[in-house]
Every structure is written in structure tokens, then in C-alpha cells.
C-alpha positions, 0 to 999 in steps of 0.5 A: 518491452517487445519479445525479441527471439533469438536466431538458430545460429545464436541458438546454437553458439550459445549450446556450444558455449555451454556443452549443451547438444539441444536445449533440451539438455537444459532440463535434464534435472527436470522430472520427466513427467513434469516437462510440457511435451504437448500444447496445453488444451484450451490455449492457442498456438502462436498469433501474429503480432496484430492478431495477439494485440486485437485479443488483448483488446477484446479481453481488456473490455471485459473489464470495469474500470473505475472511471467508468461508473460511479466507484465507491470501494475503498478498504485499504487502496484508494482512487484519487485524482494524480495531477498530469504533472506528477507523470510529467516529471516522474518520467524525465530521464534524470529520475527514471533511470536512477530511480535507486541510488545504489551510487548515491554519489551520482544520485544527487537528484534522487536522494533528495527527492527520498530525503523530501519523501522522509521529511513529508511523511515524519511531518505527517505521522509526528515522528521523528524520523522516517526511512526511504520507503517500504513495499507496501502497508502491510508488510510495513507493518510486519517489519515494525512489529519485528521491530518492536520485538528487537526493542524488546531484545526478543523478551517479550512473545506476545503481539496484540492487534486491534480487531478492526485491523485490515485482514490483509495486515493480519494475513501478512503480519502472520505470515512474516512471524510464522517462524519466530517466536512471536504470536498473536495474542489477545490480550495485553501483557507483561508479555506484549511485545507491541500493540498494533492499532489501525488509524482509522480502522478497517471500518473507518471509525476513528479510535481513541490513541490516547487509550491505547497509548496509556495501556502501553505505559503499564505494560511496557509494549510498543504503541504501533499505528497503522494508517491505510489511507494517508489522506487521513492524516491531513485532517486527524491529528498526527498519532504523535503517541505512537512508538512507532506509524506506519501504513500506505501512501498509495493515495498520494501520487500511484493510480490503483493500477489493478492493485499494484504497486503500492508505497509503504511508508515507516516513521518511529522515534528518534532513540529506535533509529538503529533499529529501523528496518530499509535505509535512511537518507541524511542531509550534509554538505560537500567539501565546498559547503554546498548541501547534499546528500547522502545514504545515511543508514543501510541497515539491510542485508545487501549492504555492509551489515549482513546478518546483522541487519534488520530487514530482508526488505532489499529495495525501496519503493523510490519510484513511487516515493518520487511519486508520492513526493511529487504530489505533495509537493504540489499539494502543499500543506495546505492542499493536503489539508484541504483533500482532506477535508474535501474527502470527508465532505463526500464521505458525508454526502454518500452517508446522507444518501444511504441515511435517505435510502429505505432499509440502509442505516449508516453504523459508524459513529466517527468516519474520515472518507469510509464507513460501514452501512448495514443493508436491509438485503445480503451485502454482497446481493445489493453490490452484484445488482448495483453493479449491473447498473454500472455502480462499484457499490463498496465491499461486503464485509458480512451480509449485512455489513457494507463498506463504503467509501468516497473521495474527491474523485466522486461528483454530485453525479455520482450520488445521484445515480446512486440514490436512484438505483437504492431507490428502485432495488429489486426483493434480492 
């Protein structure tokens, strides 16, 4: 969107308007020693338009993109092929400019392309029911535990998440209970209100749910399953245990775009559908018998429950569910398994190549497209160096301690460049 500055004279009437001498007066509760009086040093006066554009450009070849080398980070957001069609129809003016259905009479198009988006990840996650969408994984995972918590009817203070656990989940998940009741625990108890487990973990490995699902039976705890690359379900079994999934779809459909933004996704039992934080949209039929449909639950507080609701999460995520719609659709059944399957066959071809590597030892024992390998040098040395050589290596987690991954994104190329340049490794 191109800056379009107002003239003196709109400037003016609008002071009139208001009672206002300059513009100035608008910042008359500002303190004064905080009001900008002067340039700030460092960053330069106004630029012709051209002159702004040839800076930008300058400043954007900085950057390293992923598909400019060989790119084997994962760690909770993924670089995955999107088929040119997924932009194609996402963009078409009927989507676009209705992309949430705040009048969902009129929204026919979109509130079914929601309701496809629920059916997919309900089928996915094994769950009964699915709402339209959240921000991210990470705050998805925060509401489910506040979830858990009003299962509970607020009884029970206790949270108890896995070690393996994203640190960004963790991170958001303490931020969102900060001024509740509720408190990380260690161990599980009469007390544990939920038990949050990642699927797979933050390591990649693959845990047991079946554990975790008989330790929530003798507590009484809520089983939450958190997944961060759903790719991963079309090859695992779906966490049926679960009270309640959830996780990020941004695999599916939304390029990494520097972090931003993602797709959370929110599935559950049946029996805690009023509970669920976000909206649900339902299928029915109009007075003609034709199917349609329509906003079902709005359990947020800018719809009719208010302080009752259960959410402060104000939006969907309904672009980018379309998206993720979009491309499983494409996909199919099918498809979804077989990019499955294709993502933990790299996984595999990039683990042979760090077993073939002197010093690497591959340290997981399950993975789907992620693993951990324990470098014979400071993780974070080895990424810096293989970087130089054009290679986003994966992310240190420890100085011996290296994550790893690859998709179907990544060719025999690749591998090969990567194997070479472990080969000839310099004493870091």
C-alpha cells in the first residue's frame, strides 16, 4: 500500500474540525522530554521514491533465502513445496476480500471452505471436533490448557509438559498462565490439571501416547498433544488418545515468509465442544433444502457471550486456513500420506549422510523429517562455517547437540553438498 500524505489545506480543515491550532496540540499529554524534536542520528531525511526502492533492494540482498543453498533448519516451522494453484485461488477476489465471515449469511464460499478446513484437521488429529483456526501452535496450545483448566472447573492448579516440548510453547504457555492460578509442575498429580505432550518432540523423536494416555487415567488429567509439523501425521498414527490436539499447519499451504504468519490448529472431543476456545462452523440446509452454512458456536468475547466466553483469540487465522484448505485438497488423502512418507525418506537420506560424516553420530532412535546429531565440534561453529559455504546447516540446540531436518524440498544435490563440505571441516 503506497503512502498517500495529506495536502496543508486537508490538514488544516481537519485541525479545525477538532479545535486543534497545530498538530503539535495532538501530543500535548505527551511528556516532553519524550516528544522527538530532532532527526535521529543514523537514519536519514526523506528519499525520493526510486531512491527508497533501490535501498531496499540493497538491504534484501543481505539476506540468505532458503532457496538459495541447500536449507536443513526445521524446529517448529517448515519449508515445504506450495503448488502455484494454492496462490492462484486463494487470491480471487470472492476469497480475498471476505476472508472472515463476520456476515456469514454472505459468506457462503468461505464458511465452507472453514468447515472443509475442520473436517481435515478433525481427520487428521482423530478427533471429534475441530474449530475454525488459531494464531499459531503455540498459542493453540496455551488456550487448550486453559481449557483443561476449565474442564477441571478451575480444581486443579497443576500443568505438567514434557521436556521435549518446544521452547517457544513453553515460553507462550508461561506467558498466557502468568496471572492465573495455574503453574508448571513437574510431576503429575491428584493436582495436574493437563499433561502436554509434543508429537513428535522438539527433537524429533516419537513418543509412546499410550504411556501418557494411562497416566492421565490415574490422575484424572487432560492428555493434550501438541504437533508442530503436521506432515507428521499423515505417516503416524493419529494421537486418537488425546483430550485434546493441537499444533501448526503452516506446513501445509503458508511459505515461511520470515516467520509469519502461521496457522494454528485446535481439535478435541465431542463432550468438551462448549469449551472450545474460537468459533465453529456447522453444516445445515436452508429453507429450500440446499446445504449450507453456518457460524455454529462463537464462544469469543466479541460475540454475544462476552465475559463468558472462552478466548480472547478475536480472529481466525481464515486466510491462511483457506490456504492449508487449498492444498490438502489438492493433496488428497493420498498425497498427504505419500509427502509424508517422501519427507521421512530425506530424513533418512540426511541421516545416512551425518552416520558417513567423521565424528556426526546420528542420536535418535525414532524420527519422521527431524533428528538430533551430536557433532564432533561446537554445534553453533559447524553452522556458522557450513554457512559461509551457502548451507543452513539446522539449529544448535547445545554445543553438541544439532537439529536437523529435511523435506521434500531437498534433492540429491543437496546431500551431496552437504557431504562434502562435512568432509572437508576445518579444526573450528
Amino acid at each position: 500500500m503506497r503512502y498517500q500524505p495529506h495536502t496543508q489545506v486537508e490538514i488544516d480543515e481537519m485541525l479545525a474540525d477538532i479545535g486543534a491550532t497545530s498538530v503539535d496540540d495532538l501530543y500535548s499529554s505527551v511528556p516532553n522530554h519524550l516528544l522527538l524534536k530532532r532527526y535521529i542520528e543514523g537514519l536519514p531525511k526523506g528519499q525520493p521514491e526510486m531512491a527508497v526502492e533501490r535501498d531496499m533492494q540493497l538491504w534484501a540482498q543481505t539476506n540468505h533465502s532458503t532457496s538459495d543453498g541447500p536449507f536443513f533448519l526445521g524446529a517448529g516451522y517448515y519449508k515445504h513445496h506450495i503448488p502455484a494453484t494454492v496462490d492462484y485461488i486463494i487470491q480471487r477476489g470472492e476469497f480475498l476480500t471476505s476472508y472472515t465471515p463476520y456476515q456469514p449469511e454472505v459468506a457462503q464460499g468461505t464458511l465452507m471452505a472453514i468447515f472443509e478446513f475442520q473436517s481435515y484437521i478433525a481427520r487428521l488429529t482423530g478427533q471429534q471436533v475441530a474449530n475454525a483456526s488459531m494464531y499459531d501452535g503455540a498459542t493453540s496450545l496455551a488456550e487448550a490448557v486453559l481449557m483443561a483448566n476449565r474442564l477441571h472447573k478451575n480444581s486443579r492448579t497443576g500443568v505438567c509438559i514434557a521436556e521435549t516440548l518446544h521452547p517457544h510453547y513453553k515460553e507462550t504457555l508461561e506467558t498466557y498462565i502468568t496471572h492465573t492460578s495455574l503453574k508448571l509442575d513437574a510431576h503429575v498429580s491428584q493436582n495436574t490439571a493437563c499433561v502436554v505432550v509434543p508429537y513428535p518432540t522438539f527433537y524429533g523423536e516419537v513418543p509412546n501416547l499410550d504411556k501418557y494416555r494411562k497416566i492421565c487415567d490415574e490422575t484424572g488429567a487432560k492428555l493434550i498433544i501438541c504437533v508442530t509439523e503436521i506432515v507428521a501425521l499423515g505417516l503416524l498414527q493419529p494421537p486418537q488418545q488425546a483430550d485434546i490436539v493441537v499444533g501448526e499447519a503452516q506446513s501445509i499451504g503458508i511459505p515461511l515468509s520470515y516467520g509469519g504468519p502461521a496457522l494454528g490448529f485446535f481439535a478435541c472431543k465431542q463432550d468438551y465442544l462448549r469449551q472450545l476456545p474460537g468459533r465453529i462452523v456447522g453444516e445445515t440446509t436452508d429453507v429450500d433444502g440446499r446445504r449450507s452454512f453456518v457460524l455454529t458456536l462463537n464462544t469469543r468475547e466479541q460475540h454475544i457471550r462476552r465475559d463468558k466466553a472462552t478466548s480472547n483469540i478475536c480472529t481466525n487465522e481464515g486466510l491462511c486456513a483457506l490456504a492449508f484448505t487449498v492444498h490438502a485438497s489438492l493433496l488428497g488423502e493420498q498425497g498427504f500420506k505419500k509427502l509424508a512418507l517422501l519427507n521421512h525418506g530425506k530424513a533418512q537420506q540426511l541421516a545416512k549422510v551425518y552416520e558417513q560424516a567423521d565424528g556426526f553420530k546420528v542420536l535418535n532412535k525414532t524420527y519422521f523429517n527431524e533428528f538430533v546429531v551430536q557433532p564432533p565440534q561446537k554445534a553453533d561453529k559447524i553452522t556458522t562455517h557450513l554457512h559461509k559455504s551457502g548451507i543452513i546447516a539446522g539449529y544448535p540446540i547445545s554445543d553438541h547437540k544439532l537439529l536437523v531436518c529435511a523435506t521434500e524440498t531437498n534433492t540429491d544435490h543437496d546431500f551431496e553438498q552437504l557431504a562434502q563440505a562435512l568432509k572437508s571441516l576445518p579444526q573450528l
